[in-house]
VEXZA-935252 format. One record per atom (N, C-alpha, C): residue in three letters; x, y, z; atom name; residue number from 1. Coordinates in Angstrom, 3 decimals. Atoms other than C-alpha are relative to their C-alpha. Layout:
REC  nupa        c1        c2        c3  torza  tormi
REC   ALA         X         Y         Z     CA    NUM
...
***
This chain:
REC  nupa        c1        c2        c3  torza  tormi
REC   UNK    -0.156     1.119    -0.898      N      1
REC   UNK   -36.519   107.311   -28.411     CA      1
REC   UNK     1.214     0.254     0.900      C      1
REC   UNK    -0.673    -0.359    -1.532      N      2
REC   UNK   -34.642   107.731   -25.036     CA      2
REC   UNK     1.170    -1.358    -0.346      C      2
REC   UNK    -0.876     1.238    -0.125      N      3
REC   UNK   -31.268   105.715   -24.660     CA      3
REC   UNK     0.411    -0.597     1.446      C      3
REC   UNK     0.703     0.607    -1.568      N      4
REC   UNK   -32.348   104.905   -21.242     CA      4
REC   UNK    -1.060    -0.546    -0.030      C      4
REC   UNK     1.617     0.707    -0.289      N      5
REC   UNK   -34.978   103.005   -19.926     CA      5
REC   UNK    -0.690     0.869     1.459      C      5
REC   UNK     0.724    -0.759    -2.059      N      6
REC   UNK   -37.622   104.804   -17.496     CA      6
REC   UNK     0.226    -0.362     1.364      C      6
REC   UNK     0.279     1.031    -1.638      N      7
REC   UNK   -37.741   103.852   -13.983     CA      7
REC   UNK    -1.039    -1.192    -0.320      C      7
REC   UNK     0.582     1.594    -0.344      N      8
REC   UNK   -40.628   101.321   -14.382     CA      8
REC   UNK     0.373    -0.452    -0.978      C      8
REC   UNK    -0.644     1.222     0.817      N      9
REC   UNK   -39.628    99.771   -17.289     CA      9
REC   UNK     1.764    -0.204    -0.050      C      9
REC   UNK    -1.634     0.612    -0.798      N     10
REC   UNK   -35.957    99.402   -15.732     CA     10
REC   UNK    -0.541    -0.917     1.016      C     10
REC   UNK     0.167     0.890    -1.207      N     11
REC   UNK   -37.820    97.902   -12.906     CA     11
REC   UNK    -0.746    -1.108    -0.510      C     11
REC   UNK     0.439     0.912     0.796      N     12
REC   UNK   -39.987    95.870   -15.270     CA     12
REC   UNK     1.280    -0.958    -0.330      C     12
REC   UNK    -1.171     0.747     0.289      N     13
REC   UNK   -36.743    94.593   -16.409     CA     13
REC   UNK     0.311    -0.938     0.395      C     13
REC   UNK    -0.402    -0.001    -1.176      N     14
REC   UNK   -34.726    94.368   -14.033     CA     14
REC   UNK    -0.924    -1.357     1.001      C     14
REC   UNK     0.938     0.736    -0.463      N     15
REC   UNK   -37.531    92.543   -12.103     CA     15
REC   UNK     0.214    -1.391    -0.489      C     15
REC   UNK    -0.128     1.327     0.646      N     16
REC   UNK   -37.661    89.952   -14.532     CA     16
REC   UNK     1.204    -1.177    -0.076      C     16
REC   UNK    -1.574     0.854     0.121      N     17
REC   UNK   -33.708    88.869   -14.538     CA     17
REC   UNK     0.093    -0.479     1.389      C     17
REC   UNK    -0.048     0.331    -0.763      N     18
REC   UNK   -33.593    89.178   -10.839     CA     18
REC   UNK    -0.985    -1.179     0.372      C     18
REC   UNK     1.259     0.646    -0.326      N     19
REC   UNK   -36.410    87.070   -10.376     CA     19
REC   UNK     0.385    -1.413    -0.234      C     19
REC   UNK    -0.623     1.013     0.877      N     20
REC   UNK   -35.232    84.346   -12.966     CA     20
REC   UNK     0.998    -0.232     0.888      C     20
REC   UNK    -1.405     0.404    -0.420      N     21
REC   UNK   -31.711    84.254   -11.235     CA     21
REC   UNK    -0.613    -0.394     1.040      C     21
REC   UNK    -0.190     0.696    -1.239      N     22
REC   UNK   -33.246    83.789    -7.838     CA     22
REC   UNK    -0.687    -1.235     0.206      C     22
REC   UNK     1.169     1.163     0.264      N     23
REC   UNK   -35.800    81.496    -8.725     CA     23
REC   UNK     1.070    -1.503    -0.147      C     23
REC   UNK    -0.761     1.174     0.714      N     24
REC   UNK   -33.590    79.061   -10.571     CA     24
REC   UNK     1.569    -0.253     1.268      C     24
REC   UNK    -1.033     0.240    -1.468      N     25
REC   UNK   -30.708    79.474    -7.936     CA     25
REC   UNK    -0.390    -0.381     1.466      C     25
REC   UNK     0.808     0.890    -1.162      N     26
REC   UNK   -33.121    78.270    -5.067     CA     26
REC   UNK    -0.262    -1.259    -0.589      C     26
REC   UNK     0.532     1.229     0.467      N     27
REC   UNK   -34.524    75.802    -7.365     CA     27
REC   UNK     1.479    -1.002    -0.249      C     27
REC   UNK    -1.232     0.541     0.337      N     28
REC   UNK   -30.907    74.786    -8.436     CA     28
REC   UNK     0.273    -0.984     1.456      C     28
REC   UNK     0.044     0.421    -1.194      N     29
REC   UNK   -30.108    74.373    -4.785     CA     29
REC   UNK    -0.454    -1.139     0.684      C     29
REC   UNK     0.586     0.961    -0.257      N     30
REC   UNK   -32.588    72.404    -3.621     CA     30
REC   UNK     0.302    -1.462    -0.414      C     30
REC   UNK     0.237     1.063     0.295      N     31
REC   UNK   -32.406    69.715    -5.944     CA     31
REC   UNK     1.399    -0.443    -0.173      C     31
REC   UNK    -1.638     0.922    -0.452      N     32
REC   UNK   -28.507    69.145    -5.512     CA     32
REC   UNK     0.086    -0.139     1.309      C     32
REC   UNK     0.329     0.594    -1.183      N     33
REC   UNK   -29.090    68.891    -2.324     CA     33
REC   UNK    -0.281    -1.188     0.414      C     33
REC   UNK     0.977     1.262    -0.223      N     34
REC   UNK   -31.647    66.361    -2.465     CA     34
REC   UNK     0.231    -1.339    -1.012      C     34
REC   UNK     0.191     1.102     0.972      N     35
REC   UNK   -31.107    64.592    -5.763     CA     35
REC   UNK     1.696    -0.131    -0.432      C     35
REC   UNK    -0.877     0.485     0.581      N     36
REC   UNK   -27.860    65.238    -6.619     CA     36
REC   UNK     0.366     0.941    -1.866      C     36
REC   UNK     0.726    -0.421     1.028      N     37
REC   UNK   -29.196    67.229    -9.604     CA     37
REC   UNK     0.150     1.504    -0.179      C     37
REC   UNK     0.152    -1.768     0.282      N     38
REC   UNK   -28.358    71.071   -11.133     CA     38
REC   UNK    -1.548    -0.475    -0.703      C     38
REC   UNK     1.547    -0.604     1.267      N     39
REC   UNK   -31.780    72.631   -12.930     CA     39
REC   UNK     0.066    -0.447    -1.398      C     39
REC   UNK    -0.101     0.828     1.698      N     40
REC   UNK   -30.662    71.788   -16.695     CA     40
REC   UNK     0.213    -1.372     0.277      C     40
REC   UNK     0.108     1.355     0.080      N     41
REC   UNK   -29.709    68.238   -15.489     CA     41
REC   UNK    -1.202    -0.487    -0.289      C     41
REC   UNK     1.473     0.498    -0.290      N     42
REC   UNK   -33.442    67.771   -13.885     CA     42
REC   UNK    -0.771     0.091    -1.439      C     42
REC   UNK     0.976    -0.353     1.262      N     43
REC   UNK   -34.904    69.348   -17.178     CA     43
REC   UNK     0.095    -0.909    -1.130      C     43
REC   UNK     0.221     0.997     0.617      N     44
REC   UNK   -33.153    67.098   -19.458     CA     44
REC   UNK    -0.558    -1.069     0.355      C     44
REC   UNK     0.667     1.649    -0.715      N     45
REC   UNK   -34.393    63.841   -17.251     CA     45
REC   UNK    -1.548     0.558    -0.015      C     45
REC   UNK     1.197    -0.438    -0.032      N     46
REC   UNK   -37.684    65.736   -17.417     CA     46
REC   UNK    -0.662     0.124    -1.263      C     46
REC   UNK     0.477    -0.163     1.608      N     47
REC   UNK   -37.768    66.507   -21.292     CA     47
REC   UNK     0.039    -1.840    -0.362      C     47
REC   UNK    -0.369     1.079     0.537      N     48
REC   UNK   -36.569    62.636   -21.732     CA     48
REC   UNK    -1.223    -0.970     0.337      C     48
REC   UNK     0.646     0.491    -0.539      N     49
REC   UNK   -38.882    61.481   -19.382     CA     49
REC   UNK    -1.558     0.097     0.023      C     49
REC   UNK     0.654    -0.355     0.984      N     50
REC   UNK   -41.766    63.186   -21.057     CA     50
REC   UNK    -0.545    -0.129    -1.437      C     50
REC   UNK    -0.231     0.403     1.623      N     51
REC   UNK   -41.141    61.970   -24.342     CA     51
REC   UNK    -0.809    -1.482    -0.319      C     51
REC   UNK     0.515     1.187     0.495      N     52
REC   UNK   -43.100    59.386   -25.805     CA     52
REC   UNK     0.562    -1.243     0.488      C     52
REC   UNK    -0.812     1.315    -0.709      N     53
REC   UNK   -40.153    56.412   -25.600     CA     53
REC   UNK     0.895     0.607     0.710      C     53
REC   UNK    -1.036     0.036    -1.298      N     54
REC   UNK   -38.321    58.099   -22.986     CA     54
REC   UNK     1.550     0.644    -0.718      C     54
REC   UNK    -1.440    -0.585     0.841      N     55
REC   UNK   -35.628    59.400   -25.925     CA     55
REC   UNK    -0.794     1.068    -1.105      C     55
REC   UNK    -0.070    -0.916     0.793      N     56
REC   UNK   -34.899    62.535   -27.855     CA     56
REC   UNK     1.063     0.059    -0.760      C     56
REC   UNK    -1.720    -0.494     0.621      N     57
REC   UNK   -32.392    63.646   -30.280     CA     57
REC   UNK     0.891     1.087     0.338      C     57
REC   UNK    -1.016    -1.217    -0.896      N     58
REC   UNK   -29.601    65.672   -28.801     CA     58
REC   UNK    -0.915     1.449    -0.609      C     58
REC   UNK     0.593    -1.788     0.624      N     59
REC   UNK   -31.041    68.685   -31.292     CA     59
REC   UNK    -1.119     0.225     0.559      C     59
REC   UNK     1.181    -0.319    -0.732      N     60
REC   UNK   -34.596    68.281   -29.874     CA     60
REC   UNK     0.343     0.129     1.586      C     60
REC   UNK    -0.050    -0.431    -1.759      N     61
REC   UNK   -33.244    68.684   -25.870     CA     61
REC   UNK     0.747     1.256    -0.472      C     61
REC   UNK    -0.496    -1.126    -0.658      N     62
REC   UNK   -30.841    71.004   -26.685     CA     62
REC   UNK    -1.065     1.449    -0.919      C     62
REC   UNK     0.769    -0.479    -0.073      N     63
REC   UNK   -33.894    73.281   -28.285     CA     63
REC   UNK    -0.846     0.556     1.099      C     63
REC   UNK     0.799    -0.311    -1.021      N     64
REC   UNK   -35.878    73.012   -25.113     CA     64
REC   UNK     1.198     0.433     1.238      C     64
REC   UNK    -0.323    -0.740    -1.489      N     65
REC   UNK   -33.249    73.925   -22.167     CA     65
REC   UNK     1.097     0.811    -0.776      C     65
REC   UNK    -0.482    -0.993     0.484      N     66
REC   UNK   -31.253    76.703   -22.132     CA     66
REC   UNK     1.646     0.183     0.811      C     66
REC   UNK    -1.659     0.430    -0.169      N     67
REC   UNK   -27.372    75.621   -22.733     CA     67
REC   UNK     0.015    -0.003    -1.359      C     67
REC   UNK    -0.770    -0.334     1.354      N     68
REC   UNK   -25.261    76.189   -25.567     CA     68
REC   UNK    -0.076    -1.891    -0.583      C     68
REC   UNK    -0.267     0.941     0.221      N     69
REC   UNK   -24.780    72.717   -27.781     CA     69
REC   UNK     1.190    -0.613     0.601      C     69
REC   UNK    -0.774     0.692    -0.514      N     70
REC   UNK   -21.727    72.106   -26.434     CA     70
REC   UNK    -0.218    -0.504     1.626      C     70
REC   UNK     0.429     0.500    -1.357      N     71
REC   UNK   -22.568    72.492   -22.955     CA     71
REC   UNK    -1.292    -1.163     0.114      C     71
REC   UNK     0.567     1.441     0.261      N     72
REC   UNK   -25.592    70.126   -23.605     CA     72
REC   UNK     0.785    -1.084    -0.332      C     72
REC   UNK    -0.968     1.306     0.073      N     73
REC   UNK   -23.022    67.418   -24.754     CA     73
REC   UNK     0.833    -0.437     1.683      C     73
REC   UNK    -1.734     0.145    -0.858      N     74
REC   UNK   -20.468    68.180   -21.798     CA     74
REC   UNK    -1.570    -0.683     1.463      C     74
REC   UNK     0.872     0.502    -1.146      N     75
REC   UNK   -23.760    67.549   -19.334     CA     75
REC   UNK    -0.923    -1.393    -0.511      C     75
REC   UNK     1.060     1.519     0.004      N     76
REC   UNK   -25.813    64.471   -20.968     CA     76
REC   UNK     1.656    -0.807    -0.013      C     76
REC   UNK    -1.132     0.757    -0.227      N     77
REC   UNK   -22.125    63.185   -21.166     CA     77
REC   UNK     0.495    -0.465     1.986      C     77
REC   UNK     0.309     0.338    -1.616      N     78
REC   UNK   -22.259    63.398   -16.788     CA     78
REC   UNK    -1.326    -0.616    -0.051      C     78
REC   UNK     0.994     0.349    -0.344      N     79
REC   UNK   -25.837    62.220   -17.189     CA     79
REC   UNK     0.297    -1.517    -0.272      C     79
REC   UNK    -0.342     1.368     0.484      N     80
REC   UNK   -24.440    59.089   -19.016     CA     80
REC   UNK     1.135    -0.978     0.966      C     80
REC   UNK    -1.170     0.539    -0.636      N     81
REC   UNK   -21.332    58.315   -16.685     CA     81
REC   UNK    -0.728    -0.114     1.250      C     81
REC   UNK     0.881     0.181    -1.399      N     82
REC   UNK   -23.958    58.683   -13.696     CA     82
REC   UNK    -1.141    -1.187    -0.075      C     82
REC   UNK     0.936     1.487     0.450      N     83
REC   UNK   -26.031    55.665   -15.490     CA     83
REC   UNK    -1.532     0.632    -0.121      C     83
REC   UNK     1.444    -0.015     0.273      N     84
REC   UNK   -29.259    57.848   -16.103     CA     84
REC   UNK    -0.421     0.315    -1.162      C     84
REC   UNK     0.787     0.023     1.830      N     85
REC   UNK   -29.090    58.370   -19.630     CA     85
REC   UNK     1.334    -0.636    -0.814      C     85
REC   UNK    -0.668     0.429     0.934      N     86
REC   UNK   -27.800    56.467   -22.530     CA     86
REC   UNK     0.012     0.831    -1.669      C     86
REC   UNK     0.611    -0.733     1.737      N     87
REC   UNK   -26.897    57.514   -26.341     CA     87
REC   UNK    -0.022    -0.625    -0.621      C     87
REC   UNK    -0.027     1.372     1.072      N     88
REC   UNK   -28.046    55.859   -29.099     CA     88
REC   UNK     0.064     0.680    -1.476      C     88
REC   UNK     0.438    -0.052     1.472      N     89
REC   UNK   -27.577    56.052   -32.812     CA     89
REC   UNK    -0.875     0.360    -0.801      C     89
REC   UNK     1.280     0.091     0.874      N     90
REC   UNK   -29.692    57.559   -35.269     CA     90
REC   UNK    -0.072    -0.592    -1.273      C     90
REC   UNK    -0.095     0.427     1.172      N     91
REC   UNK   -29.960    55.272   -37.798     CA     91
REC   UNK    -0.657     0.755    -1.555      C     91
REC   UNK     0.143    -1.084     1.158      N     92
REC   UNK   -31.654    57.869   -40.180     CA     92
REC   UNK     1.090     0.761    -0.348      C     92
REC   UNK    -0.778    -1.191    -0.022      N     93
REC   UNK   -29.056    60.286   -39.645     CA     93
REC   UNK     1.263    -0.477     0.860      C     93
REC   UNK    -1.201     0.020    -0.518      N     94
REC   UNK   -25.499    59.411   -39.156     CA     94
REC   UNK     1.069     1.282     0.904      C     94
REC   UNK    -0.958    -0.978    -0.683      N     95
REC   UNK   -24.447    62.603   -37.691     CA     95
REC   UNK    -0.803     0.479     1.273      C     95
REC   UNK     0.337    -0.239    -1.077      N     96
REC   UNK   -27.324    62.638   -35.153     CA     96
REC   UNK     0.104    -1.119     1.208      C     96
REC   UNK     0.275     0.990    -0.750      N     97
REC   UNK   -27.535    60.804   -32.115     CA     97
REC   UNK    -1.085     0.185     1.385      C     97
REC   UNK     1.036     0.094    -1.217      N     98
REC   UNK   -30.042    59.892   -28.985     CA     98
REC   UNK     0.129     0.324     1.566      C     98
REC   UNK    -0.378     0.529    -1.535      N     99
REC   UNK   -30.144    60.498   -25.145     CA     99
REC   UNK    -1.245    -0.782     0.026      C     99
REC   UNK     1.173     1.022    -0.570      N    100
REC   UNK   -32.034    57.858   -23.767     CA    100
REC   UNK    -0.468    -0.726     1.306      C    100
REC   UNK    -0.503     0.366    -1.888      N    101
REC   UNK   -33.130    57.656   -20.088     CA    101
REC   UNK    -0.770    -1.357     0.102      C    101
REC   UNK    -0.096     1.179    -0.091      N    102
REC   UNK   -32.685    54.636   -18.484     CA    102
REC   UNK    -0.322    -0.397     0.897      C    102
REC   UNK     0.577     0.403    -0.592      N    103
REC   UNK   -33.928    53.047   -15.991     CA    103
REC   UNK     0.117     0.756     1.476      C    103
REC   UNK    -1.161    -0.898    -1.322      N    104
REC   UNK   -31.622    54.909   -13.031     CA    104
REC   UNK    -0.871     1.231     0.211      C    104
REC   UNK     0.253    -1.287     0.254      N    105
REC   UNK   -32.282    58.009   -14.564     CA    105
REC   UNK    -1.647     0.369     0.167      C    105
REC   UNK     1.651     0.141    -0.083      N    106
REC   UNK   -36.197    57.665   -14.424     CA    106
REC   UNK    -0.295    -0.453     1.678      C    106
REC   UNK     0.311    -0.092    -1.492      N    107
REC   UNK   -35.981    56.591   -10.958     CA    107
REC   UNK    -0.002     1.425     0.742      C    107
REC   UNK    -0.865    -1.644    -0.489      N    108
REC   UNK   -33.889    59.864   -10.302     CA    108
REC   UNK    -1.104     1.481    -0.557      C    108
REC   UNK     0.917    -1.152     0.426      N    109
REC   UNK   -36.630    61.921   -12.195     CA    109
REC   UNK    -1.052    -0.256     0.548      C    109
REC   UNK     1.610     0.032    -0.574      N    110
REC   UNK   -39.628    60.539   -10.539     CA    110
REC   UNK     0.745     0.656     1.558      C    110
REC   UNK    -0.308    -0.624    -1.351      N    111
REC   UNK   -37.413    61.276    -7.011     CA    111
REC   UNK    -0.304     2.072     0.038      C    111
REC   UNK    -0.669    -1.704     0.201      N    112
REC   UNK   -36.210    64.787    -8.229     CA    112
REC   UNK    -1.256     1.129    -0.453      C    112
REC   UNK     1.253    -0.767     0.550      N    113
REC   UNK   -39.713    65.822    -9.810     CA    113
REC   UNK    -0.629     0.246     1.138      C    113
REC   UNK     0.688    -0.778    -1.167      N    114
REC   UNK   -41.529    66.232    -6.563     CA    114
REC   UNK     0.697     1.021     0.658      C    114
REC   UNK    -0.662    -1.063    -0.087      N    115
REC   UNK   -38.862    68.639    -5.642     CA    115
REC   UNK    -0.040     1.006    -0.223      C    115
REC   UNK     0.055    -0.946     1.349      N    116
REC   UNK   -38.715    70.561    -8.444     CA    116
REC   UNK    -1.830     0.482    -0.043      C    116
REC   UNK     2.196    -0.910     0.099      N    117
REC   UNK   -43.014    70.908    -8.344     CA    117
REC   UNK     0.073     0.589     1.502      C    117
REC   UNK     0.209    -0.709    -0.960      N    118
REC   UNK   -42.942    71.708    -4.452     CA    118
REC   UNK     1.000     1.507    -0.486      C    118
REC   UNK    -1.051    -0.927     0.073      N    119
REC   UNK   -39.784    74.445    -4.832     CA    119
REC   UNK    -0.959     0.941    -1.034      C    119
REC   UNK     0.621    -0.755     0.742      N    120
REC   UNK   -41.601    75.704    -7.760     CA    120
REC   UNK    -1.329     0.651     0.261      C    120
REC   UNK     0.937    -0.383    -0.548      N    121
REC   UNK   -44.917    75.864    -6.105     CA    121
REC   UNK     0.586     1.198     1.209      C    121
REC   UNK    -0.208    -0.573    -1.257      N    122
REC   UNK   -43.441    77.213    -2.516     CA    122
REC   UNK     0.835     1.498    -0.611      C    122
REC   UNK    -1.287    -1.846    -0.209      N    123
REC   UNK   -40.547    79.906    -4.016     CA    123
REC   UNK    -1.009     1.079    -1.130      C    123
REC   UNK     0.678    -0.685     1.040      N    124
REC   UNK   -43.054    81.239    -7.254     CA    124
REC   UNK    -1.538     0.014     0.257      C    124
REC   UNK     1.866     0.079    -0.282      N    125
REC   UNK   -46.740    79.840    -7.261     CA    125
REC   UNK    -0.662     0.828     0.989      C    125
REC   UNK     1.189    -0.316    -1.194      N    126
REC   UNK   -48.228    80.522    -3.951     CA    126
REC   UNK     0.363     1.083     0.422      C    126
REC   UNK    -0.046    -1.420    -0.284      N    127
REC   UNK   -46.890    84.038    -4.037     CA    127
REC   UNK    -1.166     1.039    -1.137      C    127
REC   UNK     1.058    -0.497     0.634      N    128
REC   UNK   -49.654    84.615    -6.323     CA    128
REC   UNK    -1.582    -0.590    -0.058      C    128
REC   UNK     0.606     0.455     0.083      N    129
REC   UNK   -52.927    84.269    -6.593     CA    129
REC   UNK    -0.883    -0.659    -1.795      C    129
REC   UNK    -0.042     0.641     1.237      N    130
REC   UNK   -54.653    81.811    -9.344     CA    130
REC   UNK    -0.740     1.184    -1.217      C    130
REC   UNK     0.405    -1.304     0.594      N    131
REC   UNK   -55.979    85.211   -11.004     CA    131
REC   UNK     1.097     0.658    -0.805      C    131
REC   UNK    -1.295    -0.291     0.081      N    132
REC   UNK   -52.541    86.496   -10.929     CA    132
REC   UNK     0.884    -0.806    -0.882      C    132
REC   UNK    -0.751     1.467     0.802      N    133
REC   UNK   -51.212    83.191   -12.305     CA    133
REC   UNK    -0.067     0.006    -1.256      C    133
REC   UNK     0.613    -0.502     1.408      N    134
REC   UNK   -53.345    83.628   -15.192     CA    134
REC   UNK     0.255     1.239    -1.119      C    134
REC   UNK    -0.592    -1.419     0.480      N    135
REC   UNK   -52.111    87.348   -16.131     CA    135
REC   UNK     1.298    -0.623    -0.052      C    135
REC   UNK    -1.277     0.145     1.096      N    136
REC   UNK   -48.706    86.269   -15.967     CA    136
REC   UNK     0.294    -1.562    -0.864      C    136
REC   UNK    -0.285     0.972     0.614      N    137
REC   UNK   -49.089    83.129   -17.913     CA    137
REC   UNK    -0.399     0.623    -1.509      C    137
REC   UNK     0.893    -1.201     1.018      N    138
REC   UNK   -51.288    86.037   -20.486     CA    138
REC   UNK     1.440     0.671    -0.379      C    138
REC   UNK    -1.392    -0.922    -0.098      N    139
REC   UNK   -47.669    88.228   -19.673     CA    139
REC   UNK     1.201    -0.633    -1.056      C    139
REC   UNK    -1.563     0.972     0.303      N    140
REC   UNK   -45.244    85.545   -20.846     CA    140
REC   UNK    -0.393    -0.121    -1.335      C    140
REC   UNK     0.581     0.626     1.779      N    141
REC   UNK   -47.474    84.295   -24.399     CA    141
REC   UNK     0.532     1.072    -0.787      C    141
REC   UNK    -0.414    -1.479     1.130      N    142
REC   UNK   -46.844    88.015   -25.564     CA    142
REC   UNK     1.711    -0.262    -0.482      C    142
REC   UNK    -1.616    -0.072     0.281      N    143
REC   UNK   -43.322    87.127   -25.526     CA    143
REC   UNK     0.476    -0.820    -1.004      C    143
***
């Protein structure tokens, strides 16, 4: 085994990080622009807003986006001082607790979600076709 990577699977790589960074740094963009909103903000108001009653337990968001636990605290803690999410108590579990979006915050995710689907459509989607779409949605499962 080589302690290099070939050319295409450097560019396979490679490909993939660049891609990710620019993707999410347009998408980032956009929606502070418009909403006010980084990418992990939108996602938590998106995971919350998704959710059955509109609340998760800190451990179930910070599972789905991709921030350390603390940094999840240090940002639903701005999501809370901005009035779109609250925390609540878990009365099962004294050492867990809730975000819980609120009425603000659900306005701010129905605004910020058409954003976030055009940007995602315009900078990724429609550079492929729905054939294409399909292979790398096939590409990604392997992972």
């Amino acid at each position: 085994m080589s302690d290099r990577l070939a050319p295409d699977e450097l560019r396979a790589w490679r490909g993939l990080l660049k891609a990710h960074a620019a993707l999410t740094g347009a998408l980032d963009d956009q929606l502070r622009r418009a909403h006010g909103l980084s990418v992990p903000a939108y996602e938590v108001l998106m995971f919350l807003g998704d959710s059955e009653r509109g609340k998760l337990r800190m451990a179930e968001i910070a599972e789905r986006v991709l921030l350390s636990r603390s940094g999840l605290t240090r940002l639903v803690d701005r999501l809370v001082a901005d009035g779109l999410v609250e925390r609540d108590h878990c009365a099962d579990d004294g050492r867990g607790s809730y975000a819980v979006l609120t009425d603000a915050g659900r306005a701010k995710l129905t605004a910020a979600r058409r954003t976030h689907l055009d940007g995602v459509r315009t900078l990724f989607l429609d550079r492929f076709t729905p054939a294409e779409q399909q292979a790398l949605g096939e590409f990604w499962e392997r992972l």
